[in-house]
N, C-alpha and C positions, 0 to 999 in steps of 0.2 A: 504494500500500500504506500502510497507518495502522499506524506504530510503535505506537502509545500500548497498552496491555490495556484488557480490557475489563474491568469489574466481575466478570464470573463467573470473567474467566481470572484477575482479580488473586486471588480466592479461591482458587482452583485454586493456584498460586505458592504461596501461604502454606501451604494447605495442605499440602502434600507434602513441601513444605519442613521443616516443623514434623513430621509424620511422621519424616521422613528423621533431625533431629535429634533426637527424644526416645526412635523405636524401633531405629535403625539404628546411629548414634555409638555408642551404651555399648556395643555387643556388638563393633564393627570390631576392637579389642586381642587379645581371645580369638582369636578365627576365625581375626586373622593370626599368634597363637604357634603354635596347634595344626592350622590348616591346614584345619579342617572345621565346620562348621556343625553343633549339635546338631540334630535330627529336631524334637525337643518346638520349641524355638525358632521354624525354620522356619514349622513351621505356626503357631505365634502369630502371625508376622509376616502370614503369609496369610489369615488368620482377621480379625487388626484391620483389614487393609486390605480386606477384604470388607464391615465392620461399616461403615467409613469411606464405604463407595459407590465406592471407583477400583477393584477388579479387575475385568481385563479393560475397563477406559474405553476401549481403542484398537477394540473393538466396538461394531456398531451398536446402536440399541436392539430391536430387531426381534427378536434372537437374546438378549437381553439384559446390554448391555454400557450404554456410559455415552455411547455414541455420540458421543466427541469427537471434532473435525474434526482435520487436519493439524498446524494451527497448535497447538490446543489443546494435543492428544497430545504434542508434539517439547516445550512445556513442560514438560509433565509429567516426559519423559525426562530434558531438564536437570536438574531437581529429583533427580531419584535419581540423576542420575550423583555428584553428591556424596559418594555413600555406597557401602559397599564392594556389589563386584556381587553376591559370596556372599551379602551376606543381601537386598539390593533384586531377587536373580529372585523372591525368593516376594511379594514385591507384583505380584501375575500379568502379566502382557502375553502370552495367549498369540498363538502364531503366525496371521500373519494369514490364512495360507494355506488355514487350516481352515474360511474362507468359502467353500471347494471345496466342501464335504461336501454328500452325495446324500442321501435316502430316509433310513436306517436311521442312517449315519452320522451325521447330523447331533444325533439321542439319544445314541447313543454316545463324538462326540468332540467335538465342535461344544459341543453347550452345556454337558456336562459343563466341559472346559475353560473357557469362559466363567464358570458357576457357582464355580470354586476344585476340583469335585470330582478331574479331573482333568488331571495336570502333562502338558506332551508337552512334544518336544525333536527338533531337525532335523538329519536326519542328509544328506550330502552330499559332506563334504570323505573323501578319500583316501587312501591313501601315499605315490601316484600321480599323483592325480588333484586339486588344491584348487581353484584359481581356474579350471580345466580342466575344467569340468563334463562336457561333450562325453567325454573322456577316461577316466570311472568306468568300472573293470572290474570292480565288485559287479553282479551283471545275476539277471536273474530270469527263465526262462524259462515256457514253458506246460508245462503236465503236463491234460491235458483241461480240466477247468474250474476247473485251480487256476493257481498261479505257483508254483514252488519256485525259492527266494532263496539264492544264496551269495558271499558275498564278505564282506570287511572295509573298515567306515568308521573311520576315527578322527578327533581333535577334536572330539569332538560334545560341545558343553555341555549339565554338566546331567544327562545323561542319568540320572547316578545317584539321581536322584529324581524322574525321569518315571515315569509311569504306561505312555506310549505314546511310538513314534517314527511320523515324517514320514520313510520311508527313499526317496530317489528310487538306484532302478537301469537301467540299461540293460537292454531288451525287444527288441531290434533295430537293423536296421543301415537307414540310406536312402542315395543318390546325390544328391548336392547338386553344385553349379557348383566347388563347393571340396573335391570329392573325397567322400570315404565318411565317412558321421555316423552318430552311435550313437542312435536313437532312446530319451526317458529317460521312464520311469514311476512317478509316485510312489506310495507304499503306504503305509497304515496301522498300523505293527506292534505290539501290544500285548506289555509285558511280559511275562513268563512261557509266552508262545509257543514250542513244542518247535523247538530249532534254532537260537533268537536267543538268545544269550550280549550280558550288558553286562561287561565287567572295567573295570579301575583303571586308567585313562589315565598320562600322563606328569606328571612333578612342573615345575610351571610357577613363574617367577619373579613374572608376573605374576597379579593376581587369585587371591592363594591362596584358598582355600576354595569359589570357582566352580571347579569339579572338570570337566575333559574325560575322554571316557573313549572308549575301544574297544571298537567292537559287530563281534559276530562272528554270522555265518549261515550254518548247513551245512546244507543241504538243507532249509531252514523252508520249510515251504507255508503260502501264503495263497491263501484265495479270492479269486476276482476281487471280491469284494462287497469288499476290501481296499483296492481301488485309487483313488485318489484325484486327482477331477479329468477321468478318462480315461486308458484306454491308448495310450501313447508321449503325452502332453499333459507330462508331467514340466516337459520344461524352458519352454513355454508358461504353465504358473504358474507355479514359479517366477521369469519372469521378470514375471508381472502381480501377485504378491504380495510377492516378497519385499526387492522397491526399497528397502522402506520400514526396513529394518533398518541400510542402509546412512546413513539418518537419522538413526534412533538412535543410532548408534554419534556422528557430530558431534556432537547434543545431550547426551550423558552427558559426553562428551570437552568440551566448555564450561560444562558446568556442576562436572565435578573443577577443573577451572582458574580458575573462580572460588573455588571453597574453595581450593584452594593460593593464590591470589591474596590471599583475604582475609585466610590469616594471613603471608603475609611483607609487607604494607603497616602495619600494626601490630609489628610488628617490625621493621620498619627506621625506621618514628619512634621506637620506646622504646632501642632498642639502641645507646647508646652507645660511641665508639671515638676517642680523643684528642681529649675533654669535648666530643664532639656525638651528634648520632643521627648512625647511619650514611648514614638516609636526606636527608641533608643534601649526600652528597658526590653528584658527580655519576655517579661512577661504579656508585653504585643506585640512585639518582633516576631515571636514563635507563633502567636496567633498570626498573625498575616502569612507566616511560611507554608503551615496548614492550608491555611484557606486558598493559598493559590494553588497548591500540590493537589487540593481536593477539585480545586475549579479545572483545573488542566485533564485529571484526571476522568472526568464525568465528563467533558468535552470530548478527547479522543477514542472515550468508549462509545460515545453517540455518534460518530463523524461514522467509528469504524464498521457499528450495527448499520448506519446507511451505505457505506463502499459493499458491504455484502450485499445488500438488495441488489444495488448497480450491479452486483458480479452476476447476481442468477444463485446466490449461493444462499441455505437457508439461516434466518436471521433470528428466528422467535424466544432463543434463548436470550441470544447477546441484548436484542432491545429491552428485553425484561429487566436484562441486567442493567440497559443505561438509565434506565426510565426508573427503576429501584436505588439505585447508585446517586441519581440526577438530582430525585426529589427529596431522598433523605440530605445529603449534602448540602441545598440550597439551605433545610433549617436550620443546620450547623452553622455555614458562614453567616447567615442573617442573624442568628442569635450571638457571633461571638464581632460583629458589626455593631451591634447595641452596646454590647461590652465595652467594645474600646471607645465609642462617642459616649459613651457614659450615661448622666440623666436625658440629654440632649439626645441622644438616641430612642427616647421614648415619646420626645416631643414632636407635634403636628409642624414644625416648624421644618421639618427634614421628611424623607420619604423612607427615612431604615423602622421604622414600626411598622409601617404598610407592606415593607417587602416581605416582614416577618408576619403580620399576620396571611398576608398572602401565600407565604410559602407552607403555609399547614396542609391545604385542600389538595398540598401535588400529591401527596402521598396516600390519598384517599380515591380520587379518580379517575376514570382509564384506568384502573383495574388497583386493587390498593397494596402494600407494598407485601401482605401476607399472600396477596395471591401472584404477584410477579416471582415471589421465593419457591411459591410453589409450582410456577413453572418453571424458574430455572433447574431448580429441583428433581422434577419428572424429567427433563430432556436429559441429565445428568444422568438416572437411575434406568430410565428405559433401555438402554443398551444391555441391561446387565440383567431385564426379565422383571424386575424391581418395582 
């Protein structure tokens, strides 16, 4: 594998980068007093980043996206994890899953979404039911040649500015070696569809202004022309699409860690404390040595889980590993960032509280860090019958 970038990706770095700081930072202060993202905003953000050429980059050129490869993309994510997530969803990445889409669909959600026209959002987790996919009791039955859908997801991000949801429900039961499985189906469900209700999710400590919310479905019919991928194939894309989120989540979680990194290293050289810097003692000196060792390290673990994708080689261990590696480290540096800014690192006056309380929820979703062990775990023991 070749560390070095290439010229296009070093453009790509800069670029986003420089995005990330001239359209992202001024607005982070608002969003996190008030808790929500103005609409007008939003779309400017989407709009420049369209103008720029990155929405939708994580698509091929075929459908028309920007067709970055692995490696490329997981840069790109570093680059915006920097910046608060409320305002970096509307620099699109949409779901990759919507490389499913058939015949009609593919006008409808496929390139619309590519294009910026419109936003989706993935619905999956629960009350019940989170890292237990198998477990959803939202299900959607046949009615002739429809489905009629009812149950409740909750934590769906976003949702409140989608256009469309990705809802995967249970359609059935099968017999497997391990007892009785619920067969899952995913569906395409457009806003303002009779029976789908979006409401106001919970108030989160983290990621104020990325809003989760709560979809409700009583008796909504969709067509089968709704279904997406095939029926009972649910959990078969989700598991050929949606790997790659758990990537994401590492590279935004090393790329927050270098922004908190960058400003308490400058801080602990200017910050003097019984006429030295502080970064003189060893007791932050060592904490900074850590925390780059640990930032470097959960970076070339994620670059490297993406140069396998690139290769065709398989990944599902190593991403588990960076995305378990990525998000536990982020609370470490954020935590030991408060440390060295001291009381001032608790105050509203800096952004190192917010990166800390932000850095809680990496470790809980896109799969939480008991169940990334236990997939590194099984790919480790399965060789051996285990």
């Amino acid at each position: 594998m070749n560390f070095a970038l290439n010229e296009e990706q070093e453009m790509i770095v800069k670029t986003v980068r420089g995005f990330v700081e001239t359209e992202i930072y001024p607005h982070e202060n608002a969003v996190e007093r008030t808790g929500v993202v103005a609409p007008e905003l939003g779309q400017a953000i989407r709009r420049k980043c369209i103008e720029l050429g990155f929405y939708a980059c994580n698509f091929p050129e075929e459908v028309g996206g920007a067709g970055l490869d692995h490696t490329t993309f997981t840069l790109v994510e570093r680059e915006l994890g920097r910046g608060s997530m409320a305002l970096t969803v509307f620099f699109g990445r949409p779901s990759g899953i919507l490389m499913a889409c058939e015949g009609d669909q593919r006008d409808r959600y496929l390139l619309p979404a590519v294009r910026g026209d419109r936003i989706d959002a993935l619905a999956i987790t629960e009350p019940d039911a989170g890292s237990d996919m198998r477990g959803m009791k939202c299900a959607a039955r046949r009615h002739g040649s429809d489905f009629i859908l009812n149950g409740t997801k909750h934590f769906i991000s976003h949702a409140d500015v989608a256009d469309f949801v990705i809802v995967f429900a249970a359609t059935g039961e099968e017999e497997t070696q391990k007892g009785t499985k619920k067969k899952i189906t995913a569906f395409l469900v457009d806003r303002g569809t009779p029976g789908f209700e979006i409401l106001k999710g919970y108030d989160s400590i983290s990621h104020r202004g990325y809003h989760n919310c709560i979809l409700n479905f009583t008796d909504c019919r969709l067509p089968e022309s709704q279904v997406l991928g095939g029926i009972h194939r649910g959990f078969d894309i989700a598991n050929e699409w949606l790997y790659g989120t758990r990537l994401t989540v590492a590279a935004t979680c090393v790329g927050r860690a270098r922004r908190v990194f960058d400003m308490a290293l400058p801080y602990a050289a200017e910050r003097k404390q019984f006429g030295k810097p502080i970064g003189a003692n060893q007791g932050v000196s060592f904490k900074l040595a850590d925390m780059i060792t640990e930032i470097d390290a959960a970076d070339w673990l994620t670059l490297a889980a993406a140069w396998r994708l690139d290769q065709g080689i398989g990944a599902n261990r190593e991403i588990a590993s960076a995305k378990l590696y990525a998000s536990e480290m982020l609370a470490r540096v954020t935590d030991e960032a408060i440390q060295i800014f001291g009381g001032m690192g608790l105050m509203d006056d800096l952004p190192i509280a917010r990166f800390w309380r932000d850095a809680r929820v990496e470790r809980i979703w896109d799969g939480t860090s008991e169940i990334q062990r236990h997939i590194i775990s099984r790919e480790l023991l399965r060789p051996f019958g285990a």
